[in-house]
C-alpha positions as a Markdown table, in Angstrom:
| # | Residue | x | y | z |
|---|---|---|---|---|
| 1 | Unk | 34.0 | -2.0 | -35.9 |
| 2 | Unk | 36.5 | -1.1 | -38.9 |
| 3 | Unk | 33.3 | 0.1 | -41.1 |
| 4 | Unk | 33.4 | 0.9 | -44.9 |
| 5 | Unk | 30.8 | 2.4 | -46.6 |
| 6 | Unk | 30.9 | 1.0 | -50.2 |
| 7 | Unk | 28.7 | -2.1 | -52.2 |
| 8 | Unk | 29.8 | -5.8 | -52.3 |
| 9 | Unk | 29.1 | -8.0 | -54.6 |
| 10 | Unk | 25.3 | -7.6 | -54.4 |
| 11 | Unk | 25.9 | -9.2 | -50.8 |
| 12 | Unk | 25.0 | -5.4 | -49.3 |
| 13 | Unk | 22.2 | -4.7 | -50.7 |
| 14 | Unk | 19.3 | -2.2 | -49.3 |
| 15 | Unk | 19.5 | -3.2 | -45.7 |
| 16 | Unk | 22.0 | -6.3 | -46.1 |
| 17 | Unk | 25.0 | -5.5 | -44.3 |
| 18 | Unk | 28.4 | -7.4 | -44.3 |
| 19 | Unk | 30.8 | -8.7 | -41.4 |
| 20 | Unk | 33.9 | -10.8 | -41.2 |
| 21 | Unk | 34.3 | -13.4 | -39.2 |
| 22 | Unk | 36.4 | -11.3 | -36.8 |
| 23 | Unk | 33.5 | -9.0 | -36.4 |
| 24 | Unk | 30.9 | -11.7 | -35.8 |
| 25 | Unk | 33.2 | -12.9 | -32.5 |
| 26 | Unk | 33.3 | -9.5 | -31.6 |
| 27 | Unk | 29.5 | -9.6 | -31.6 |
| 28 | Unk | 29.2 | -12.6 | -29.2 |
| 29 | Unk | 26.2 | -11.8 | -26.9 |
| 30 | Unk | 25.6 | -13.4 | -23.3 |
| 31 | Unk | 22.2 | -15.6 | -22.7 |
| 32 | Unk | 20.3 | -17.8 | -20.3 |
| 33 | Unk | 18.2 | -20.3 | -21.5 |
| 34 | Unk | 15.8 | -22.3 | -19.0 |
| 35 | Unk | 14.5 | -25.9 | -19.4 |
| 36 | Unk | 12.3 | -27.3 | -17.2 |
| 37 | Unk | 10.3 | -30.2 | -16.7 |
| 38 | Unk | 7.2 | -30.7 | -14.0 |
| 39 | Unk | 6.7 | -34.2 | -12.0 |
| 40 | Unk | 3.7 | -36.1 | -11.5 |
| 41 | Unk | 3.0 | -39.9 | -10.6 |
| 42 | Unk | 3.5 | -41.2 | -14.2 |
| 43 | Unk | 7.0 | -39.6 | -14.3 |
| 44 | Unk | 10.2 | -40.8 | -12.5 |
| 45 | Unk | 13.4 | -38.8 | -11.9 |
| 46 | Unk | 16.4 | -40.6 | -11.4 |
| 47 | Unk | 19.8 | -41.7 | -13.0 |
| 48 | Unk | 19.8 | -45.2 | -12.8 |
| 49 | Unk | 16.4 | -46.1 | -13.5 |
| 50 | Unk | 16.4 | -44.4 | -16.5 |
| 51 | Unk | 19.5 | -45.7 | -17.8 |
| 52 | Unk | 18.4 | -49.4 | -16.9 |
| 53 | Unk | 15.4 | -48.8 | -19.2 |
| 54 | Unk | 17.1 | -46.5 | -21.8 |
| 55 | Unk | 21.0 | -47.7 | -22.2 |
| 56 | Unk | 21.5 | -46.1 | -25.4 |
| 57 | Unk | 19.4 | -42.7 | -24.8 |
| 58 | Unk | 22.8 | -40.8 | -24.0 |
| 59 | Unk | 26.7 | -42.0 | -24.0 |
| 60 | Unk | 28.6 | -42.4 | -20.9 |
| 61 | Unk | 30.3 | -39.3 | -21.4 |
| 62 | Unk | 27.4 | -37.2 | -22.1 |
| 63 | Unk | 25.9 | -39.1 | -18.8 |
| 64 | Unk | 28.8 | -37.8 | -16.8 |
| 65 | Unk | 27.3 | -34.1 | -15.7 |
| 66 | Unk | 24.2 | -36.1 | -14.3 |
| 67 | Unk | 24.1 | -36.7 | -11.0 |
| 68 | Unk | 22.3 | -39.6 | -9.1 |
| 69 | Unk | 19.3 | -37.7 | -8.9 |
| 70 | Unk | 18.9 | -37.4 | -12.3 |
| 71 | Unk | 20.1 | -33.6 | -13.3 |
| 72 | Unk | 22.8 | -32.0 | -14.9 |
| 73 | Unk | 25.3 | -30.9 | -12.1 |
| 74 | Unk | 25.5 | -27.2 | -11.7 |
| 75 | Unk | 29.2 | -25.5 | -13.6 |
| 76 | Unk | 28.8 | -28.8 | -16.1 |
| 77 | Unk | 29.4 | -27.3 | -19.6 |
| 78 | Unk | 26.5 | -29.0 | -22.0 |
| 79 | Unk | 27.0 | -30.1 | -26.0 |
| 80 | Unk | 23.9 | -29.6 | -28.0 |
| 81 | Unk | 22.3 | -33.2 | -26.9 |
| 82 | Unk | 23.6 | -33.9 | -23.8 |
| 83 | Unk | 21.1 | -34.7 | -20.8 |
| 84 | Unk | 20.2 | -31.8 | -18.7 |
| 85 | Unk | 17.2 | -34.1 | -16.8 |
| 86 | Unk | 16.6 | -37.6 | -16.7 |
| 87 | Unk | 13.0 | -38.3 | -16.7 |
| 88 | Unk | 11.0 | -40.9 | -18.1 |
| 89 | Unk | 7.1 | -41.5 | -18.1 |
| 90 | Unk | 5.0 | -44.7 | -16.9 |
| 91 | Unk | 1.7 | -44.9 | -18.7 |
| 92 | Unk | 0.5 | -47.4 | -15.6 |
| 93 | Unk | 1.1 | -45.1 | -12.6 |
| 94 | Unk | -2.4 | -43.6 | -11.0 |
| 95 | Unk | -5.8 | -43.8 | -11.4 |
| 96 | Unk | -7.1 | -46.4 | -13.1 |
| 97 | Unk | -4.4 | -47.5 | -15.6 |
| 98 | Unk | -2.7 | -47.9 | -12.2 |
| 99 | Unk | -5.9 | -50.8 | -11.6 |
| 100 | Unk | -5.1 | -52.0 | -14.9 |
| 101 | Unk | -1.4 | -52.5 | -14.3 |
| 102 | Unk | -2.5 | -55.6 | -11.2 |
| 103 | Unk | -3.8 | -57.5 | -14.6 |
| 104 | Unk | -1.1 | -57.0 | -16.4 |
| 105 | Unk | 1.7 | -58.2 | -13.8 |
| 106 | Unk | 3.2 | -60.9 | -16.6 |
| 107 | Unk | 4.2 | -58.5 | -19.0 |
| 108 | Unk | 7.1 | -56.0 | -18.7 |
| 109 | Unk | 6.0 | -52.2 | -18.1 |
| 110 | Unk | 7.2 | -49.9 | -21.1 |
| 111 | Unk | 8.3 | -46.5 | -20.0 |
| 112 | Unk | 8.6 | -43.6 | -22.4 |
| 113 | Unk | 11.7 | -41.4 | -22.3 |
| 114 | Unk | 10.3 | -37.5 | -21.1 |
| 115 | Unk | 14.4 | -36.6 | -20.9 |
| 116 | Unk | 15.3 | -33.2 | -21.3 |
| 117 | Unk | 18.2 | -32.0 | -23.2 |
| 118 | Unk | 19.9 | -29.3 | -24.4 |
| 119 | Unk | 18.7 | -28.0 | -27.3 |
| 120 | Unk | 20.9 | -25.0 | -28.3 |
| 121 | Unk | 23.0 | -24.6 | -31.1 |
| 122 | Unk | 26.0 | -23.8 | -29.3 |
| 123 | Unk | 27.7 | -25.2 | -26.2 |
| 124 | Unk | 26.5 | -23.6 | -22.9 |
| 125 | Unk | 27.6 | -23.9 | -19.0 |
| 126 | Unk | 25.1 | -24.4 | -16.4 |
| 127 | Unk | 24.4 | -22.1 | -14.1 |
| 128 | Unk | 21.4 | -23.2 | -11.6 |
| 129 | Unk | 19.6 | -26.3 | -11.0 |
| 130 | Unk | 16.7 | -24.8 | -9.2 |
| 131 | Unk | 14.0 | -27.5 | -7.9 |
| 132 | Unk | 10.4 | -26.0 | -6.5 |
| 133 | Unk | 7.3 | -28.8 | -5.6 |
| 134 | Unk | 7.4 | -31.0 | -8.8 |
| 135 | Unk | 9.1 | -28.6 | -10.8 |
| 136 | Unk | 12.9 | -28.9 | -11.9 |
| 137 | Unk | 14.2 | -26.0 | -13.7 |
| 138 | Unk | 17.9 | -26.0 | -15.2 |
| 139 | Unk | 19.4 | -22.5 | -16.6 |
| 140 | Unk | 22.0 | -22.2 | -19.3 |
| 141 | Unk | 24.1 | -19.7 | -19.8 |
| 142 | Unk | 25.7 | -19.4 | -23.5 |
| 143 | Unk | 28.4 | -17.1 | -25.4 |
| 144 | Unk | 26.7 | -17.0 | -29.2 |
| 145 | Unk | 28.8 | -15.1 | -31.9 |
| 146 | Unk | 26.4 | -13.4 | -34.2 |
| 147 | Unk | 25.2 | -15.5 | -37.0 |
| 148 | Unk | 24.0 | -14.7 | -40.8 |
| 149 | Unk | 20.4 | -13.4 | -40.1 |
| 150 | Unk | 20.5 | -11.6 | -37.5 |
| 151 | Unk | 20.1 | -7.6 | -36.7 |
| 152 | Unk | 22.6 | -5.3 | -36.4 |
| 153 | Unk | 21.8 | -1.2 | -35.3 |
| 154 | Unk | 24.4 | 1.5 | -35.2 |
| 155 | Unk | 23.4 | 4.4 | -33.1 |
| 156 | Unk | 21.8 | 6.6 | -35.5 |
| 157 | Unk | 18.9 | 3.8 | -35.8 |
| 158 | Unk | 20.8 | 2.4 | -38.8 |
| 159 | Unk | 19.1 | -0.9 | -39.3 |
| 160 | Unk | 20.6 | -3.8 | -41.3 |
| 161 | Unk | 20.3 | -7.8 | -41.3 |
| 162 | Unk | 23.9 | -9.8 | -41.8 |
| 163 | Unk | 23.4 | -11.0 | -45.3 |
| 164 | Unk | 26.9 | -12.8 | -45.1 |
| 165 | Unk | 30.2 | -12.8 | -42.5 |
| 166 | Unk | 32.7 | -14.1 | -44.9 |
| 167 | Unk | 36.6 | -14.7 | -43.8 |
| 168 | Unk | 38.9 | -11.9 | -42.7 |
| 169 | Unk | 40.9 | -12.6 | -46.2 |
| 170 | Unk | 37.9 | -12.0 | -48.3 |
| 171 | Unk | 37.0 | -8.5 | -46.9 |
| 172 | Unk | 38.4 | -5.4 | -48.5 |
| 173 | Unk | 41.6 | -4.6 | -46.7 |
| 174 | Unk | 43.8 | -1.3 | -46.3 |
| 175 | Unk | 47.5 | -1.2 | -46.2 |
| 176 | Unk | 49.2 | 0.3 | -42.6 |
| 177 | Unk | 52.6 | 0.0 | -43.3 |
| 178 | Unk | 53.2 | -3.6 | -44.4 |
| 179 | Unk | 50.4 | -5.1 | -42.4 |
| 180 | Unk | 46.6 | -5.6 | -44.2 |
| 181 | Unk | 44.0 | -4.2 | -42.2 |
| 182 | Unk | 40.7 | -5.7 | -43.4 |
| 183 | Unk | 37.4 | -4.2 | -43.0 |
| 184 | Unk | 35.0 | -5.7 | -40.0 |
| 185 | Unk | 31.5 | -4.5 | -42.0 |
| 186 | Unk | 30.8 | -3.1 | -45.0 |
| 187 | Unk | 27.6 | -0.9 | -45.8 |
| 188 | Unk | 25.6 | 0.1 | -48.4 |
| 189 | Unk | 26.2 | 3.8 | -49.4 |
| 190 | Unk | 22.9 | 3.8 | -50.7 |
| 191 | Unk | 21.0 | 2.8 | -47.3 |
| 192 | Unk | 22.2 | 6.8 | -45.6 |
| 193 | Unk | 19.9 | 8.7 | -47.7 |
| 194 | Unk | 17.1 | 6.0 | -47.8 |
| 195 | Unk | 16.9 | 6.0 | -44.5 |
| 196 | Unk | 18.1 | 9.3 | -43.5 |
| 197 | Unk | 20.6 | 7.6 | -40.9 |
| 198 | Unk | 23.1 | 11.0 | -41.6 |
| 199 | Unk | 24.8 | 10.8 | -38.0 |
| 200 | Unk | 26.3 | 7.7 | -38.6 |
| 201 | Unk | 28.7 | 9.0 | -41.8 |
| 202 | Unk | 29.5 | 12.1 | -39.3 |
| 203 | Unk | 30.9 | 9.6 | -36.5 |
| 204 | Unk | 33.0 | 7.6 | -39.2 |
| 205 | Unk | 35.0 | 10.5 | -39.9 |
| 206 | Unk | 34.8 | 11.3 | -36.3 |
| 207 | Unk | 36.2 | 8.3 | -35.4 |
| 208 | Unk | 39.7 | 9.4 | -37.6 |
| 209 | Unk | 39.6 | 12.4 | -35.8 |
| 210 | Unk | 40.0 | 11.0 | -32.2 |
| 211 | Unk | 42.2 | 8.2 | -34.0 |
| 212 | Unk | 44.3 | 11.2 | -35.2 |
| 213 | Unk | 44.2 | 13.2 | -31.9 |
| 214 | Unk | 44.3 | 9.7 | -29.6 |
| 215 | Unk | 41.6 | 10.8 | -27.4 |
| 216 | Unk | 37.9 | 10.3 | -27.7 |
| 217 | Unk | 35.8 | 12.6 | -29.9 |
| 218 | Unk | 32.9 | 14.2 | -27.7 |
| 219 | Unk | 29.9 | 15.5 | -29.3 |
| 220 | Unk | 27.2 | 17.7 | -27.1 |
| 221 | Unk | 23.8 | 16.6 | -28.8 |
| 222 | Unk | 21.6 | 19.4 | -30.4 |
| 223 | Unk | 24.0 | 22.3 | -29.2 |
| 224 | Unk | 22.0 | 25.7 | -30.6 |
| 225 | Unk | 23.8 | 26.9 | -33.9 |
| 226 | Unk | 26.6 | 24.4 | -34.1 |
| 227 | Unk | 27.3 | 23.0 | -37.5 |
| 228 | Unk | 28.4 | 19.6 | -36.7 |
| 229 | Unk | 29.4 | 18.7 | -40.8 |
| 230 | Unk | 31.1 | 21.6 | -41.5 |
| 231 | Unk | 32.9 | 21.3 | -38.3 |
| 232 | Unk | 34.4 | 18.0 | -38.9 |
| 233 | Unk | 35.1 | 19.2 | -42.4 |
| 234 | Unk | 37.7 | 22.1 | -40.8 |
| 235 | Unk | 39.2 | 19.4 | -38.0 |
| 236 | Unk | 39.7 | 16.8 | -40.6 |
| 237 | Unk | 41.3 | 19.3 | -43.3 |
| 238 | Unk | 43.4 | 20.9 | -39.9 |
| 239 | Unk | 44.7 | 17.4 | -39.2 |
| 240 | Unk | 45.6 | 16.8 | -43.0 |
| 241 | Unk | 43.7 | 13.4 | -42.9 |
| 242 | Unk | 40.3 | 12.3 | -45.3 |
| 243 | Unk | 37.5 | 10.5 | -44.7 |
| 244 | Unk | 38.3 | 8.2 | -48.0 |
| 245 | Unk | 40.9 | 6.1 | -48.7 |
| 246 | Unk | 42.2 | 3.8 | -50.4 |
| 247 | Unk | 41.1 | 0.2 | -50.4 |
| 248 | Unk | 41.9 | -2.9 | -52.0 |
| 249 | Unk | 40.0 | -5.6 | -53.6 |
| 250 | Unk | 40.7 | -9.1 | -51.7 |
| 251 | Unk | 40.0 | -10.8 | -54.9 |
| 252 | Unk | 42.5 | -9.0 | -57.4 |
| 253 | Unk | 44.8 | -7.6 | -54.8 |
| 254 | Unk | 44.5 | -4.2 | -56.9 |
| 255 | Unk | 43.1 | -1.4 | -55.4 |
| 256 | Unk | 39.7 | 0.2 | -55.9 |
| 257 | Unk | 39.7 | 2.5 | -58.8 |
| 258 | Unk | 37.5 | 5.2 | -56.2 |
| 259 | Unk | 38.4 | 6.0 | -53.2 |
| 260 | Unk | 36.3 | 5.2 | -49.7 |
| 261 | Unk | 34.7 | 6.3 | -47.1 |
| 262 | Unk | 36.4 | 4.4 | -44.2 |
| 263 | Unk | 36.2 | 5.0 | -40.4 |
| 264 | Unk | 35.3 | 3.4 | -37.1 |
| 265 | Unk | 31.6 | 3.2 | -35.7 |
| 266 | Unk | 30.0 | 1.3 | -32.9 |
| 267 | Unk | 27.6 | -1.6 | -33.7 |
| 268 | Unk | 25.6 | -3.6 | -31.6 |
| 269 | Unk | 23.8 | -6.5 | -31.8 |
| 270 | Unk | 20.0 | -6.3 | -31.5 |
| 271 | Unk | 18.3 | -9.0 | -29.4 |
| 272 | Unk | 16.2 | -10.2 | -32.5 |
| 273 | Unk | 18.6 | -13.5 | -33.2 |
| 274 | Unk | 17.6 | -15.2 | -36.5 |
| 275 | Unk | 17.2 | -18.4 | -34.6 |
| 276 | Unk | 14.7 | -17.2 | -32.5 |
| 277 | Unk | 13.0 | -15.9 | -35.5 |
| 278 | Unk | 12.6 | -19.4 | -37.0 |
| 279 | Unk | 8.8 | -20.2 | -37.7 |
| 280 | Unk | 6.8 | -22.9 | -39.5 |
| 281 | Unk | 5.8 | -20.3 | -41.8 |
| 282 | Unk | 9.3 | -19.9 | -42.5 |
């Protein structure tokens, strides 16, 4: 990611890092979700029973991945709400409710919907419908952009939580030629010493280095008696290029009155999503 080193608005603060929206789809992540359900004699699988007793559970178009069985056809792509199994419970089946139930032959049975939907935030695509004894299990694959919360890491162990993504216009942007190039994250200058993350400023200005050169910039890791700073100090003055420049404020369309540190770095998204994080105590 285009990554700037420099504070924003109080949005950066400490550990709080940045990204545009452009950076967040760049940070989509891959996951499968399973939803299951287990059978027993008070629950009944099945599409049109469940319909017949609850016609306004699900619309016809959310009804139309469901198969006669009762689950979501495998390759159906599901909406937050839509149906992934049909199932709905009878208080009067087995045992004795099930004796009951011969008294109480006049009046209509009242099932309970036990449906199972899908409960993600984002749209998914259904991978496996996979059905063992009295257990149905349904897996959902999603593509889930990152979202305000959760963790980034860069590969120094540079922690930071996304504080805010804001729109590619309201990001700090640097002029190549006549074209604005806005920054994808911007992080506090302050968070390098505090956490002693000092690899990460030496592979921003590496980055302009293998920009420069066009090839990729290799480093052998704790080579004996090699200054790593002061030689990307020499290749960056050989090359005539600096490790600051000039940006400019989205808001004023002036640019900043000091220059800064500017430079590509990888960033990856940590597994710790905010809305797994989500507890009561929350």
């Amino acid at each position: 990611l285009r990554t700037a080193y420099m504070p924003f608005k109080g949005y950066n603060f400490e550990d709080g890092v940045i990204i545009s929206e452009s950076a967040a789809k760049k940070l989509t992540s891959s996951h499968v979700t399973k939803k299951d359900t287990a059978l027993s004699a008070r629950l009944t699988l099945g599409k049109r029973k469940f319909i017949h007793q609850f016609p306004h559970a699900f619309n016809k178009k959310q009804l139309t991945n469901v198969d006669d069985s009762g689950t979501v056809r495998v390759g159906s792509k599901v909406n937050p709400g839509d149906p992934l199994i049909l199932v709905m419970s009878d208080p009067f089946a087995g045992g004795e409710k099930s004796r009951l139930s011969s008294i109480r032959k006049g009046k209509a049975r009242s099932f309970s919907d036990k449906s199972v939907a899908w409960s993600g935030d984002t749209p998914g695509v259904v991978t496996d419908v996979v059905k063992t004894g009295d257990n149905i299990t349904v897996y959902v694959k999603t593509e889930e952009a990152a979202q305000q919360g959760d963790k980034l890491v860069g590969r120094h162990g540079n922690k930071g939580i996304i504080t805010r993504i804001l729109p590619d216009s309201q990001m700090p942007y640097k002029m190549v030629g006549e074209d604005k190039q806005h920054m994808d994250i911007l992080l506090n200058p302050m968070g390098v010493p505090g956490r002693i993350n000092l690899g990460q400023i030496l592979e921003t200005a590496a980055s302009k280095i293998s920009d420069k050169k066009g090839k990729p910039y290799t480093v052998k890791n704790f080579e004996a008696g090699k200054d790593y700073l002061e030689d990307l100090k020499s290749e960056l003055s050989d090359l005539e290029i600096s490790d600051k420049e000039e940006l400019i404020n989205p808001d004023t369309g002036k640019p900043y009155k000091q220059k800064v540190m500017i430079g590509d770095q990888y960033i990856l998204k940590l597994r710790h999503q905010i809305r797994k994080k989500m507890k009561g105590r929350a």
